[in-house]
PAVO-355419 format. One record per residue (C-alpha): residue number from 1; residue in one letter; chain; y, x, z. Coordinates in steps of 0.2 Angstrom, whole numbers, plus 5000, padded with zeros to 4 digits. Layout:
REM PAVO-355419
 pos code unit   py   px   pz
 NUM    A    A    Y    X    Z
...
This chain:
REM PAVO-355419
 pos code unit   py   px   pz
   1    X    A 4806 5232 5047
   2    X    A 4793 5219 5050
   3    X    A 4791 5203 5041
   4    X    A 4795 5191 5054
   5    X    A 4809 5201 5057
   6    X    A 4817 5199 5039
   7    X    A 4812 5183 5039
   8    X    A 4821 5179 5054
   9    X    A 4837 5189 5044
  10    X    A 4837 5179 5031
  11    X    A 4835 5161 5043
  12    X    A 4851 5166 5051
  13    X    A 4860 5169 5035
  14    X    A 4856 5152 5027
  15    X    A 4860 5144 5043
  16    X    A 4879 5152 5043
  17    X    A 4890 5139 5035
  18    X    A 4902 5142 5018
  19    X    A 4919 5142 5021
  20    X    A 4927 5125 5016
  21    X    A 4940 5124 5002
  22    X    A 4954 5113 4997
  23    X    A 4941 5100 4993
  24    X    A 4939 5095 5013
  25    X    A 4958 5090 5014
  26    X    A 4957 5079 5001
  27    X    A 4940 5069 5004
  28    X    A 4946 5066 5023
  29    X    A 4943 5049 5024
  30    X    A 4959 5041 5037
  31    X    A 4955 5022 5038
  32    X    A 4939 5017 5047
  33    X    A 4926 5008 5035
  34    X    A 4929 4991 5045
  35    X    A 4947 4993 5042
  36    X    A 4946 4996 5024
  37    X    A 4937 4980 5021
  38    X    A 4949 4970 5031
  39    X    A 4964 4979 5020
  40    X    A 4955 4974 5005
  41    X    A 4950 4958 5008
  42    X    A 4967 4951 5019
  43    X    A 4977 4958 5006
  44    X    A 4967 4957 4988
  45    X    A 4962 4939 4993
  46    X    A 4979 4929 4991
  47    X    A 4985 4939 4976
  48    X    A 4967 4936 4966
  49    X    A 4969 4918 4971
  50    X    A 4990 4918 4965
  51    X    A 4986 4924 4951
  52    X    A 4973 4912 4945
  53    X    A 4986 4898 4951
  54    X    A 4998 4906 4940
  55    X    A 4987 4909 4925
  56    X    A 4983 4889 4929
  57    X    A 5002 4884 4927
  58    X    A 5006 4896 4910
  59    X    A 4990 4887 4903
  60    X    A 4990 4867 4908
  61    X    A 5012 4869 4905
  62    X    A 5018 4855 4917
  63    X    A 5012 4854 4934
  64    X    A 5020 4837 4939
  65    X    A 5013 4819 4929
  66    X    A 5027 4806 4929
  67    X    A 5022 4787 4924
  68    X    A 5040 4784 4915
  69    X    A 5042 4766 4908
  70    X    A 5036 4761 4890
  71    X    A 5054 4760 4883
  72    X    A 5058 4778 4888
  73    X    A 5059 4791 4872
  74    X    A 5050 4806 4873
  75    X    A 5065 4817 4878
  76    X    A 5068 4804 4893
  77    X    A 5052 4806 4897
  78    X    A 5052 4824 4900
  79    X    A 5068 4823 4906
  80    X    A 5059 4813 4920
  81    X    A 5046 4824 4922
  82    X    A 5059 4839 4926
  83    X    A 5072 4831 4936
  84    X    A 5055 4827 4950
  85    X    A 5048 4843 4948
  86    X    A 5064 4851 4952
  87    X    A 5069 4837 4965
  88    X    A 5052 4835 4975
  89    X    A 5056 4823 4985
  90    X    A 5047 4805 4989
  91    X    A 5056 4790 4991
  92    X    A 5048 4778 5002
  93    X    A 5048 4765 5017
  94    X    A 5042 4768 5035
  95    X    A 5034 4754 5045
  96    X    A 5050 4745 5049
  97    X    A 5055 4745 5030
  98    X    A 5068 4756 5032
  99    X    A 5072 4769 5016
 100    X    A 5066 4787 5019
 101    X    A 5061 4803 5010
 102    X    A 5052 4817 5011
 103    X    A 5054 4833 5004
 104    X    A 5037 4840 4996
 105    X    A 5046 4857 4993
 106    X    A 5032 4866 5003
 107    X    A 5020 4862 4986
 108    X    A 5031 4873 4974
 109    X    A 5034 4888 4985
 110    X    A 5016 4887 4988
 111    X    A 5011 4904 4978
 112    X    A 5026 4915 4983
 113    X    A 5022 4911 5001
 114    X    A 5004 4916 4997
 115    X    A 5014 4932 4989
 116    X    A 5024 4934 5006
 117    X    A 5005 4932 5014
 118    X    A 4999 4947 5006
 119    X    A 5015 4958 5011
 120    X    A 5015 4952 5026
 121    X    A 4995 4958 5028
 122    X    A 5000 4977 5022
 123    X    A 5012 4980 5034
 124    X    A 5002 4983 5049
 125    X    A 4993 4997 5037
 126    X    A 5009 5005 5030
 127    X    A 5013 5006 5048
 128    X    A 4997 5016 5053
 129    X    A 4999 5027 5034
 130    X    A 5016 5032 5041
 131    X    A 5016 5033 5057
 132    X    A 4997 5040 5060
 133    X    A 4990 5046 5045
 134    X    A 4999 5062 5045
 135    X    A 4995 5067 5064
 136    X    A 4979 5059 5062
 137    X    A 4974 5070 5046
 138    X    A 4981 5087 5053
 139    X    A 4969 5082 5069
 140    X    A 4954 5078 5059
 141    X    A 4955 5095 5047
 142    X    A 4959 5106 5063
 143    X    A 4943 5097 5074
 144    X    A 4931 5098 5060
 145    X    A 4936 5114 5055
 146    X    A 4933 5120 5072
 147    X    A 4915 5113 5075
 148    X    A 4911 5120 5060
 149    X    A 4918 5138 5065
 150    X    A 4910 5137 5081
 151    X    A 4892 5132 5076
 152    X    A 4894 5150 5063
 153    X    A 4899 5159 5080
 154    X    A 4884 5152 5088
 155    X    A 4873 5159 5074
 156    X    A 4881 5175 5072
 157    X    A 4879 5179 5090
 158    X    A 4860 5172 5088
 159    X    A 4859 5188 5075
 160    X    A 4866 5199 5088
 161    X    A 4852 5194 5101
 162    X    A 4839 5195 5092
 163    X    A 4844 5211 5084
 164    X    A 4847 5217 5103
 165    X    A 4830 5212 5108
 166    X    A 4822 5217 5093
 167    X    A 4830 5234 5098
 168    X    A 4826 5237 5115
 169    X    A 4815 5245 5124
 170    X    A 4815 5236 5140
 171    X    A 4815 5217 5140
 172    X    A 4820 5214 5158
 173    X    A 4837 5224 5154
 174    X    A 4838 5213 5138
 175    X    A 4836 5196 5149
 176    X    A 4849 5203 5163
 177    X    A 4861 5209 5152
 178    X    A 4862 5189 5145
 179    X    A 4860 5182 5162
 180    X    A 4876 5190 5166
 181    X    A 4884 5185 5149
 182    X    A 4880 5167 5152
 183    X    A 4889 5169 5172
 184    X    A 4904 5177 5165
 185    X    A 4905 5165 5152
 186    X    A 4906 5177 5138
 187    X    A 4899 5164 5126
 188    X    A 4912 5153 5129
 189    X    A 4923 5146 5116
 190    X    A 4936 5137 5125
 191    X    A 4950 5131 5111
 192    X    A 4940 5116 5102
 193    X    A 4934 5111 5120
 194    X    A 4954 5112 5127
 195    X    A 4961 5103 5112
 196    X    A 4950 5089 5114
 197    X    A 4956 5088 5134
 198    X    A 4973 5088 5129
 199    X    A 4969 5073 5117
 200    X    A 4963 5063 5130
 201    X    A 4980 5063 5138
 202    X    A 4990 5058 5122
 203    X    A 4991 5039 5118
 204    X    A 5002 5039 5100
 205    X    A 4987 5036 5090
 206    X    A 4978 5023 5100
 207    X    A 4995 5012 5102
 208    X    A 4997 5013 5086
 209    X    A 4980 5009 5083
 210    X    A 4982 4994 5094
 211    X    A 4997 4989 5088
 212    X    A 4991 4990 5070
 213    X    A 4977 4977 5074
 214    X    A 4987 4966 5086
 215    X    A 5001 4965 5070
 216    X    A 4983 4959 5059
 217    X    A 4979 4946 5071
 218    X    A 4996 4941 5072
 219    X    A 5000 4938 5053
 220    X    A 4980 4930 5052
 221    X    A 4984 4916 5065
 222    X    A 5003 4914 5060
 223    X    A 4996 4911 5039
 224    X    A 4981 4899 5047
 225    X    A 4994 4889 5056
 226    X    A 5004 4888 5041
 227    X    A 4991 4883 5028
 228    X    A 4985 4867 5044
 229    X    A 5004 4865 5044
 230    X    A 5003 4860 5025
 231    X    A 4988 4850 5025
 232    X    A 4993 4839 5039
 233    X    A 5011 4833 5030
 234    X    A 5008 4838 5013
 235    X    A 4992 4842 5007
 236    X    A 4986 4823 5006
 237    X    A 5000 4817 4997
 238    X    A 4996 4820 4979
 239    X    A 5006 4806 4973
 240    X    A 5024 4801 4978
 241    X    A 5038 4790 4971
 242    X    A 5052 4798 4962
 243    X    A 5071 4795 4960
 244    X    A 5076 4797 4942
 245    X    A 5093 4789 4944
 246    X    A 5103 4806 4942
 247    X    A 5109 4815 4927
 248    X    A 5110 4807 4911
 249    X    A 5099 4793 4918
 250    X    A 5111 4790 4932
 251    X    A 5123 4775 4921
 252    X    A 5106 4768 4912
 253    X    A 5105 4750 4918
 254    X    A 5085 4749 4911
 255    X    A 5080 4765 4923
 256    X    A 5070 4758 4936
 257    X    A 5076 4766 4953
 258    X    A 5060 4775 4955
 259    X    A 5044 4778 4946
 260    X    A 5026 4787 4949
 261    X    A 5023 4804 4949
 262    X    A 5006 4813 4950
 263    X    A 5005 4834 4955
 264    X    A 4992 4840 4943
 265    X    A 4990 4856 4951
 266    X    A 4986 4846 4971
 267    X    A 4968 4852 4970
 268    X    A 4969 4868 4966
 269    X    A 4983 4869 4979
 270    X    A 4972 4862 4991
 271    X    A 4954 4874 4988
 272    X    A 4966 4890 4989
 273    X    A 4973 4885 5003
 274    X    A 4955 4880 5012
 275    X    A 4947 4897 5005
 276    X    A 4962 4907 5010
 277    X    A 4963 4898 5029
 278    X    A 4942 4899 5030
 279    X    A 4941 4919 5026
 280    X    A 4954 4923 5038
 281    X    A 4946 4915 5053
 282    X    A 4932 4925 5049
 283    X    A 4942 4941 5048
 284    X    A 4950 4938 5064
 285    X    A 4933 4941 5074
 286    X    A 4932 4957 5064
 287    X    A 4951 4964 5068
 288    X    A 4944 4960 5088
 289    X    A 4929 4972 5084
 290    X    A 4939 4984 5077
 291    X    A 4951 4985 5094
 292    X    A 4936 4983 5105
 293    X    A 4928 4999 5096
 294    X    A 4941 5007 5107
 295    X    A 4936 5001 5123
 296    X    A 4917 5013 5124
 297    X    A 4915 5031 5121
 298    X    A 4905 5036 5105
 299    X    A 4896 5050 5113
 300    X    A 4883 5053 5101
 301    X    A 4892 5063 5090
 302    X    A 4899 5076 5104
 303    X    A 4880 5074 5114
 304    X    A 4873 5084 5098
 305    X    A 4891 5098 5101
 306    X    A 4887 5102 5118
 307    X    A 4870 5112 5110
 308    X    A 4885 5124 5107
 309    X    A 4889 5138 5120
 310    X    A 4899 5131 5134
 311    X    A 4903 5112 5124
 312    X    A 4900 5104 5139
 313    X    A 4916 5090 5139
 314    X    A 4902 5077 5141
 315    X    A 4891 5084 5158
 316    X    A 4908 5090 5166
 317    X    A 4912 5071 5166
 318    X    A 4930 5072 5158
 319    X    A 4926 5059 5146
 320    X    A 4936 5045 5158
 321    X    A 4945 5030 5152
 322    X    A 4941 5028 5133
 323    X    A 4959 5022 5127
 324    X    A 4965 5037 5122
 325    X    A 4967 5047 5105
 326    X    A 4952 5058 5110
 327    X    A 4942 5041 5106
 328    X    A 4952 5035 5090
 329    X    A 4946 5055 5081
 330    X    A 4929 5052 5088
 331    X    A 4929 5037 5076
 332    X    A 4937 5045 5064
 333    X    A 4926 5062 5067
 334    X    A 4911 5046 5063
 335    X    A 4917 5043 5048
 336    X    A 4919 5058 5041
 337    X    A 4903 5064 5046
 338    X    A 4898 5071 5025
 339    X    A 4913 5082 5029
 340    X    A 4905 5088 5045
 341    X    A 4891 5101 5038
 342    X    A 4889 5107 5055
 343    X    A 4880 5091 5061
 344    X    A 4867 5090 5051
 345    X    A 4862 5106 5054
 346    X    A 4864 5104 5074
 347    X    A 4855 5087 5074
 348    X    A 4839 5097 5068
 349    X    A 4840 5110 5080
 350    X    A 4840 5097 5094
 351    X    A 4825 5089 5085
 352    X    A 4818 5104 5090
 353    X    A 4823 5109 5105
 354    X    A 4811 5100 5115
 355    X    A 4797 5109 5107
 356    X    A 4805 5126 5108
 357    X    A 4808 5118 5127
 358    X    A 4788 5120 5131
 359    X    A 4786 5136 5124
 360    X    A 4781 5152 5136
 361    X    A 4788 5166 5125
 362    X    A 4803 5166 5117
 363    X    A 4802 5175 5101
 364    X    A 4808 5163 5086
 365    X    A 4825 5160 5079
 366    X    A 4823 5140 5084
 367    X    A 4820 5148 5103
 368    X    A 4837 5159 5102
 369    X    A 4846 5145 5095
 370    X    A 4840 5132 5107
 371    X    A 4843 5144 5122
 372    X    A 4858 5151 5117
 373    X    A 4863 5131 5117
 374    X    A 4862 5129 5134
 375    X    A 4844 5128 5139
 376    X    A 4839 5136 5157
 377    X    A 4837 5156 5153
 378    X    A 4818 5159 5155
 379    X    A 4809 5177 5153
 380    X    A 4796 5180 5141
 381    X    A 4779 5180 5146
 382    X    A 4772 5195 5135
């Protein structure tokens, strides 16, 4: 046996791919790297910033500053203090000097509506997690298995050609014989190649893909809308006149029937709700991106497949409208590209190829791999 031939042998045998284990299921990645910001950012940002408004309120005690008069006692006075902070409400005059009030309730339910926010902002992806994740995953462990599977069939039947041509007598009975091989097709593996078809027919991922984003956009400009609905009738008014005439204090002739009450949290209030309104306008750009993604063909990744024997779902133009659920795995295939061994190792032999291209004889392992991927058969020139 020569040494270029055992060389070759051992080339062949490095290239062949492990089996995968248990570790591939697990370390399938099912949420795109875009979405995983917007998850953790639309959802961790209003319960960081409720908790510091809470931590804020166990520390500082009160959250509501009453100007009760000097003769009040100390328990009056907090008596004062609790009776606004549970009433909320501001006594005042409109333009015609009539009596109105206004109820400033909005102010204390403040951080359990920024709670309800962040529910409201994980439903779109506990939809996808139950509704897609499983058919997704099942999808993605099948595909990659598959490429992988069908890049160790293309080496294996590298080892048989070259051991054939190694072991023949004749060279023009060696080039024939795969001539006819590649007309009949006998390198075809058509499974991989007919799933992915099928998928572009199928449309339960992509609408729930869809639907997932336009639920995000959705819940982003209803909690923007909210948060300008504060500021524009409540947010400026830090100071209102309160009614103390209830209670115990209701039969007190020295009460005065109102008195001046100060929120001491209206600041705070004010910068969460600013910071939380100003990052979700700048997410909703990104939830658009994330739905256009759907709208062009990541060919790239199935361009480098197609070295494969008879991968040609790109040149036989069946790539047609991208909003199917062939597009959604494609990037989620991009994704979970570590998990795909097989593309590394294709992306260098398409490195290749072109210089393997210009070559008169055909005689390496880098030639049988490149030609066996689909390169015009060409006879040796010995």
């Amino acid at each position: 046996m020569s040494l270029s031939h055992t060389a070759a042998e051992y080339m062949l045998s490095d290239a062949l791919l492990p089996e995968p284990g248990s570790s591939r299921a697990r370390g399938v990645r099912l949420e795109l790297p875009s979405d995983r910001v917007l998850k953790f950012v639309a959802v961790g940002l209003p319960l960081f910033l409720v908790s510091l408004a809470f931590a804020r309120e166990f520390s500082a005690g009160s959250q509501i500053s009453c100007f009760s008069p000097s003769n009040f006692t100390g328990k009056q006075s907090a008596y004062a203090d609790t009776a606004c902070w549970d009433s909320l409400l501001h006594h005042g005059f409109d333009a015609e000097g009539r009596a109105v009030t206004k109820s400033l309730w909005a102010l204390k339910v403040f951080p359990y509506s920024l709670l309800v926010v962040a529910v409201l902002m994980y439903l779109p992806y506990l939809l996808w997690r139950y509704a897609a994740s499983p058919a997704l995953h099942s999808d993605l462990l099948f595909i990659i298995d598959e490429l992988d599977k069908s890049y160790n069939r293309s080496v294996r039947l590298v080892q048989h050609m070259r051991k054939v041509q190694q072991e023949s007598d004749d060279p023009e009975q060696f080039w024939e014989e795969y001539e006819r091989a590649r007309q009949e097709r006998y390198f075809e593996f058509p499974l991989l190649e007919r799933y992915l078809a099928c998928k572009q027919h199928s449309h339960s991922l992509v609408i729930i893909y869809l639907l997932r984003n336009l639920l995000l956009l959705l819940f982003l400009a209803a909690t923007c809308l909210y948060l300008v609905f504060l500021h524009l009738n409540i947010f400026f008014q830090d100071e209102f006149s309160c009614s103390i005439k209830t209670g115990l204090l209701q039969a007190e002739p020295h009460v005065p029937p109102l008195i001046p009450c100060k929120l001491v949290f209206f600041s705070v209030f004010q910068l969460i709700s600013l910071t939380v309104g100003g990052v979700y306008v700048l997410l909703m750009p990104v939830v658009i991106y994330s739905a256009l993604q759907l709208c062009q063909w990541d060919k790239g990744l199935l361009s480098v497949y197609e070295m494969l024997p008879a991968f040609d779902l790109l040149s036989r133009k069946m790539l047609t409208c991208p909003i199917n659920d062939l597009n959604v795995i494609l990037l989620f295939l991009r994704a979970n590209i570590s998990e795909l061994t097989s593309f590394s190792r294709l992306s260098a032999v398409s490195a290749l190829r072109e210089a393997a291209a210009e070559k008169q004889d055909i005689d390496t392992v880098v030639d049988f791999m490149t030609l066996l991927a689909g390169l015009e058969a060409t006879k040796p020139k010995h």
